[in-house]
N, C-alpha and C positions, 0 to 999 in steps of 0.2 A: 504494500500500500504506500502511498507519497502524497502530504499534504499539496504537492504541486499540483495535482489534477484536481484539488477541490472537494470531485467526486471519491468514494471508498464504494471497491464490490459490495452490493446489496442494496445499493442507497438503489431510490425510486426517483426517476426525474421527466422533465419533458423536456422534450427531443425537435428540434424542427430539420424536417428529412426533407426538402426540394425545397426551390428557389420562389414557391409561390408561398411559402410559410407555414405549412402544415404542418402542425405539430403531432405527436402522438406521448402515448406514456409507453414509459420503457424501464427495465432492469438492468444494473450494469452489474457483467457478470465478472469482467476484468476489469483493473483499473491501475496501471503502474504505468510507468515512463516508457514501456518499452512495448506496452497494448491495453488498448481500451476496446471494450466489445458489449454491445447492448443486445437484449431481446427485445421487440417494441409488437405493438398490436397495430397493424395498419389492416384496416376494413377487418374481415373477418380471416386473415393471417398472421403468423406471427412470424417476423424477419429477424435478422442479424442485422448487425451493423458494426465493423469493425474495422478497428487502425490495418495499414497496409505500410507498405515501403515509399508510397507518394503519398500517404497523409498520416502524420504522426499524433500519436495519440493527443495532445494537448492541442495542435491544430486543428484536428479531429472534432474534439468539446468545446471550442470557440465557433467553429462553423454552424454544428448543431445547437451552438445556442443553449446549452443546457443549463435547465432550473432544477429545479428539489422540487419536486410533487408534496403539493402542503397540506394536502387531507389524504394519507393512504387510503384511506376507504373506498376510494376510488379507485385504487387500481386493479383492473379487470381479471376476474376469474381465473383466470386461461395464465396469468403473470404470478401468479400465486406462489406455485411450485418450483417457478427458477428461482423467485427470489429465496425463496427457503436453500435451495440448493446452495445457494451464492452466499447466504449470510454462514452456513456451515462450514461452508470451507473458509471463510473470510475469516474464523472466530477458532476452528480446529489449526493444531500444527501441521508444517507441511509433510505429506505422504512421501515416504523414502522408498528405496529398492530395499525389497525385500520386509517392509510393514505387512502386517496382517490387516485385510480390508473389507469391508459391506460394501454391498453395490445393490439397483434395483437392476432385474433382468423378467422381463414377463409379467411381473405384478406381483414376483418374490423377491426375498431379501437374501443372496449371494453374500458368499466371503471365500478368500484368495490371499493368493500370495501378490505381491506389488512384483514383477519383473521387471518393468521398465519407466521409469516415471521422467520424463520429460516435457512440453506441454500439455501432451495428454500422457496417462496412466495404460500401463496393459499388466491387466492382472488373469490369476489362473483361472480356468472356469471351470466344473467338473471334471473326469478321468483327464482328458486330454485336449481340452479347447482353451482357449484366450480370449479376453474382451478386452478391446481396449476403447478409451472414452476420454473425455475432456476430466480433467482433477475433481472436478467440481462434485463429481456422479459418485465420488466416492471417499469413505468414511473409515478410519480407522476401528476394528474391534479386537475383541480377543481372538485369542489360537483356540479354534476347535478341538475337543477333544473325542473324536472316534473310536480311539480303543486306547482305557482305561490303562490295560497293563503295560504300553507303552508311553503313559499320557509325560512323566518326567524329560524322558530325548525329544530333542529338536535341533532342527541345523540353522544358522543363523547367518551365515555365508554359503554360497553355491557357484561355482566358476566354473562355465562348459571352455575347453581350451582347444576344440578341435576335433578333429577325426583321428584315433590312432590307426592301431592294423588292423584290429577288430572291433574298437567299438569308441566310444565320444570318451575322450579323455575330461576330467575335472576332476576341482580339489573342493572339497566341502569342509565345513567345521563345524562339529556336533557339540551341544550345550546337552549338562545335563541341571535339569533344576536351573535354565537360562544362564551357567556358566558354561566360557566354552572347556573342553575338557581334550577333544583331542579332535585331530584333521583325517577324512578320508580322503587319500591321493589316488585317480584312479589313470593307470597309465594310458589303457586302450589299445594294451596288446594282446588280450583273450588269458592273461593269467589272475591273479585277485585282486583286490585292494590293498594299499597299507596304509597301515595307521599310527601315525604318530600324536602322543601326546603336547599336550600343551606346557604339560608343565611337567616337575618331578614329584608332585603327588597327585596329578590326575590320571597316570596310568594305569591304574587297578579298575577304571573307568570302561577300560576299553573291551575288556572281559569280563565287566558286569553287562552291559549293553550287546555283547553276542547270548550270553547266558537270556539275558530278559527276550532276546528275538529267539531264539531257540526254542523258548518255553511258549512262547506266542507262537509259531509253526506250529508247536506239539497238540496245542488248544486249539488249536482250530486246523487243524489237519492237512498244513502246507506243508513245503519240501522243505527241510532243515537246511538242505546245502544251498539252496540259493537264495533263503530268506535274510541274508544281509546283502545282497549283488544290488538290489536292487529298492533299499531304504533310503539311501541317500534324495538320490531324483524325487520317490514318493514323500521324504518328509518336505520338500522345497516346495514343490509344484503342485501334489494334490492334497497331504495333509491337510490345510489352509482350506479347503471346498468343504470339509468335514467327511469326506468318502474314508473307509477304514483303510489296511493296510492289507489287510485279508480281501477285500474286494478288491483293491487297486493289482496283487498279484493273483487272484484266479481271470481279472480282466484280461 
């Protein structure tokens, strides 16, 4: 936000869009030095309006002429839910790589892992989809818990680094109880992982968390040998959807 615009995301103002003066009411859903972007109701649509590379945001709010809308009660049905949208992300901290996230998708309430957060967000969406969306669509929560006997591991870093000779090499690092404890290195030549600790008393870590997935195969009737191949990716990507771990490996 920058008190040089005036405006702050959220606020409700009127807007004059062409040269004969017509004004409309509008949400500003951005508002910093470097883009300003409205939703406004003109007749029975509702437009964008936003800064470009020939019109800067602050040249932008002197053309349009913008006021502050002085009786919100007025502003139209249909504006309701951006602005809601815009005052929470306006008011929430900003969404990093790799935060746990809400979103609406369908007319339910989705959560995910953040992968990419640049103007817009691309977070995880069930077994193996992505959504990505403007910031604004989306809310920090908790980490899902799918299966109980697991619910302490999580990985809090995940780096794909390529193709090896047999499979996507990355290094991951597993928290236990949200400390990190130790790294899974995976080369991507078709032989195991390894694991190094973090430190000189988190390795006893690394053989309670095969013991706990061991004992999780045995309850639910997976393969023991390749019920750690494949936790890494699951705790990053679909973990966060709330899908178990037991479904993500019979999928």
């Amino acid at each position: 936000m920058t008190d040089t615009l005036k405006f702050r995301q959220g606020d409700v103002v009127r807007a004059k869009i062409n040269a004969e003066g017509m004004r409309i009411t509008a949400v500003i859903m951005e508002a910093t030095m470097k883009e300003l972007k409205l939703v406004g109701q003109v007749g029975d649509e509702l437009k964008v309006f936003k800064s470009n590379a020939k019109m800067s945001p602050l040249r932008m709010m002197l053309l349009m002429n913008l006021t502050a809308l002085e009786n919100e009660d007025e502003l139209p049905e249909v504006l309701k839910e951006y602005r809601e949208q815009a005052l929470r992300a306006r008011d929430q901290k900003p969404i990093k790589k790799g935060d746990v996230v809400a979103y609406q998708l369908e007319g339910r309430t989705n959560t995910g892992r953040a992968l990419k957060c640049r103007k817009n967000v691309t977070a995880s969406c069930g077994m193996d989809g992505t959504l990505t969306a403007n910031k604004i669509a989306f809310t920090h929560t908790e980490m899902p818990v799918p299966d109980q006997e697991l619910a302490k591991w999580d990985v809090s870093q995940f780096t794909k680094q390529g193709m090896g000779r047999d499979f996507e090499r990355f290094t991951a690092t597993v928290t236990r109880d949200g400390k990190p404890v130790f790294k899974i290195i995976c080369d991507g030549d078709g032989g195991p992982p390894r694991y190094e600790p973090t430190g000189k008393s988190t390795g006893p870590s690394i053989d309670e968390w095969l013991a706990d997935l061991k004992d999780f195969a045995t309850k639910k009737g997976l393969a023991t040998a390749i019920i750690e191949e494949f936790w890494a990716e699951y705790a990053w990507d679909v973990k966060p959807t709330g899908i178990s771990y037991a479904d993500f490996i019979n999928h």
